[in-house]
N, C-alpha and C positions, 0 to 999 in steps of 0.2 A: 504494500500500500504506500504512493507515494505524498509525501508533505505536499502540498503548495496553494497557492492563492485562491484555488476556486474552492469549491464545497462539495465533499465525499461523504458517505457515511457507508456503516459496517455494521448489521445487527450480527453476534453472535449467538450460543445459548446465553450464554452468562456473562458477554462482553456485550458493550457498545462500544464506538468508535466515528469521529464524526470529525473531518477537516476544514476549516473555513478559515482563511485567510491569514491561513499558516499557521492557525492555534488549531490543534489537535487535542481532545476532550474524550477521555477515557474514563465509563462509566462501571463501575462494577454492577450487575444487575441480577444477582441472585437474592431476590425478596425473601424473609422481612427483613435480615440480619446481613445478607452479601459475604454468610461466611464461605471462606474459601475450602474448595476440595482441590485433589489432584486435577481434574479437568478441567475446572475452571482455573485455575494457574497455568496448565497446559495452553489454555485459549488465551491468558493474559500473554503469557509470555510469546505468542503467536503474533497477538496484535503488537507488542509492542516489539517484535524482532521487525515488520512490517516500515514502520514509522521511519522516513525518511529524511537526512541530517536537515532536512529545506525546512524541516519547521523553525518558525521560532519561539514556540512554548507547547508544553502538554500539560491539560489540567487534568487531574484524577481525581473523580469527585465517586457517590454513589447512591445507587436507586431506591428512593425510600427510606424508612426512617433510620435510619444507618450507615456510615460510610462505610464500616467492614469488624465484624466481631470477632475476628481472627483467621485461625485455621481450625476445620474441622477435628472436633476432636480426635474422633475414630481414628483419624489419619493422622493421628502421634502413637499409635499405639506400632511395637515393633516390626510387625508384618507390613507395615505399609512406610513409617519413619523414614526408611532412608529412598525411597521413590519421592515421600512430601516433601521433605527436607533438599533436594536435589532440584525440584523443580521451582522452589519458597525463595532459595539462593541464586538460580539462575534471573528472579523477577530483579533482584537488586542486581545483577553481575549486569542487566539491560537497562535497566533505569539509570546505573553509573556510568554508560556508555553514552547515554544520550548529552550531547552536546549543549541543546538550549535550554532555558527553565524551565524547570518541572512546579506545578503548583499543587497540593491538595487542596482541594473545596470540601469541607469536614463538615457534614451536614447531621449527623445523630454521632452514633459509639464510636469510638475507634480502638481496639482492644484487642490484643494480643499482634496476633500478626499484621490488624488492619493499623495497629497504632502504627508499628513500624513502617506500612508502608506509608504512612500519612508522614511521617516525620521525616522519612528517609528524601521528600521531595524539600528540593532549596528554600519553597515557601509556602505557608501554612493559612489557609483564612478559615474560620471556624463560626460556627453558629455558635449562640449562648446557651444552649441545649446539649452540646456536643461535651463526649468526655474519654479519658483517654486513659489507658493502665494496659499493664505488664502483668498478667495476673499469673502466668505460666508458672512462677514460685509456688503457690497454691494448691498445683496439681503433682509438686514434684519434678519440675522439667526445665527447663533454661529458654531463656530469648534472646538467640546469636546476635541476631543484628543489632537490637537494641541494646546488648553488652558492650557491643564495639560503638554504638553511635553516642547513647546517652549521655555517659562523661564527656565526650566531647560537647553537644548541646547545653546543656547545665547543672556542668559539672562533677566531680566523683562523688561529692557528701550526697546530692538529690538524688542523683542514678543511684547509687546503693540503696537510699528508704526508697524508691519506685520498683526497681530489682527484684529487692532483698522483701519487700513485703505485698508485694502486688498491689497495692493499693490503688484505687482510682482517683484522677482528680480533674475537675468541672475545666472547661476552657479559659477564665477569667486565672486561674491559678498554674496553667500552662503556658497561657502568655506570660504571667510575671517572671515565671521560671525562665524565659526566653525559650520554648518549645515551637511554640509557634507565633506569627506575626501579627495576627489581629482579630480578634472578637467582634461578631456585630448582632443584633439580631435576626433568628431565622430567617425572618421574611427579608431580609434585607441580604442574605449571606449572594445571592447569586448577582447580583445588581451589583454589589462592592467586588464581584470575582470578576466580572466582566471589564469596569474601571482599572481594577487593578492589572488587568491583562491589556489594555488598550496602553498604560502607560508603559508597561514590557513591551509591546510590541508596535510602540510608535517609536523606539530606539535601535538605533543601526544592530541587526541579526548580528550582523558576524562581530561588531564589538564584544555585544551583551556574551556571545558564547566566549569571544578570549579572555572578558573580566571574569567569566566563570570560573575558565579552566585554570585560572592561574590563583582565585581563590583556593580554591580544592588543592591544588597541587600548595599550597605554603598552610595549608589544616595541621600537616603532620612536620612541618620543618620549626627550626628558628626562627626570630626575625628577619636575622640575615638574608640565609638562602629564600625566604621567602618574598622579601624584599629585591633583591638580586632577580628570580623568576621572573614576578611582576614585572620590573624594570625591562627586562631583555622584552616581555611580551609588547611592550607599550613602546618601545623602539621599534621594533621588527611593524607593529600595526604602524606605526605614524611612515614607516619607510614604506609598507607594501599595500595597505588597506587602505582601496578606495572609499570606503565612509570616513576614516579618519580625514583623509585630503575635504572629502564634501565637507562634514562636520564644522571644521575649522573654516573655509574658505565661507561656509554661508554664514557664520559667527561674524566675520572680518567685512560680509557683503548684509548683512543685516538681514539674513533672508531665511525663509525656511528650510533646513536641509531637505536632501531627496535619497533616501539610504535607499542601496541596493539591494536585494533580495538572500543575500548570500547568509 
């Protein structure tokens, strides 16, 4: 399925998929709860191998009063673990490969696995309804991604009591944590998703995607090297990226810029 300008869409069993003008809107839609099975991760990760670099954002929202209650139980149990887990892992190994920003739209639960995947996107807009926990401790069982992501989002002391006791907690107390970026009311959550994707994507694609990648890549360095990274990226754009040249040239002409599609 390729990214671009005009408008696609993809009904799955338990995916939706929908391209318009280079935002790409991936719906989980297994009603009430959108908990995940093997085959629906099978399709997830189908749509989103699909998803072509031409986009410039993907939002992952989902259908109903939920954005995602995890992963099926069943399919933690040994006979099936290491197929879920293989297929759980590969959604993040494609979501980290994707170039432009990923947004979740957190519309109800987000809870176990669905938390992770709501987190694991660069940014977060949430209903006042919405709520988010790690409850896998509970059951005896661990939550890979959100061991590796947590501490880094906020913190080691909060990731351990979120971890360490499964606890849940309301979206107003997720923002504080720095978890996610903004709370609004329900009725209001798609109206401000839409806003907030028009300001992403009224900004030069191919910029947005190098200030990404060169975040990401200084997550795990020093200042230094992190700094250093940056710096060579923002050399290398201003020497070879035509939106840098527009950019600037319609700052100095007082004019609207005109970013390329890249």
């Amino acid at each position: 399925m390729a990214g671009h300008n005009g408008a696609m869409n993809h009904q799955g069993n338990h995916i939706v998929i929908g391209i318009e003008g280079g935002v790409a809107t991936l719906t989980l839609a297994r009603p009430p709860l959108n908990v995940l099975n093997i085959e629906m991760l099978s399709e997830l990760n189908r749509a989103l191998e699909r998803l072509s670099g031409a986009i410039k954002l993907l939002i992952i929202t989902g259908q109903g009063k939920a954005f995602c209650a995890g992963v099926d139980v069943g399919e933690h149990l040994p006979e099936k673990a290491r197929e879920m887990l293989s297929a759980f892992h590969r959604t993040f190994d494609l979501l980290a490969s994707i170039e432009a920003p990923t947004l979740a739209v957190v519309n109800g639960a987000a809870l176990g696995g669905g938390c992770e995947l709501a987190l694991f996107c660069d940014f977060v807009i949430a209903a006042e309804s919405a709520m988010f926990g790690q409850p896998e401790i509970k059951l005896g069982t661990l939550a890979p991604v959100a061991i590796a992501l947590l501490p880094r989002l906020c913190g080691p002391r909060k990731a351990f009591e979120l971890l360490l006791t499964g606890d849940t907690i309301d979206a107003r107390q997720a923002e504080s944590l720095g978890l996610i970026n903004k709370v609004v009311p329900g009725a209001e959550l798609h109206t401000e998703a839409a806003a907030f994707s028009r300001k992403l994507t009224g900004l030069s694609a191919a910029a947005v995607k190098r200030a990404k990648k060169a975040i990401l890549f200084g997550l795990d360095k020093n200042f230094s090297e992190a700094f250093e990274s940056a710096d060579a990226e923002c050399l290398d754009a201003l020497l070879r990226l035509a939106d840098a040249r527009e950019g600037l040239n319609a700052f100095l002409e007082k004019r609207t810029p005109v970013w390329t599609d890249a």
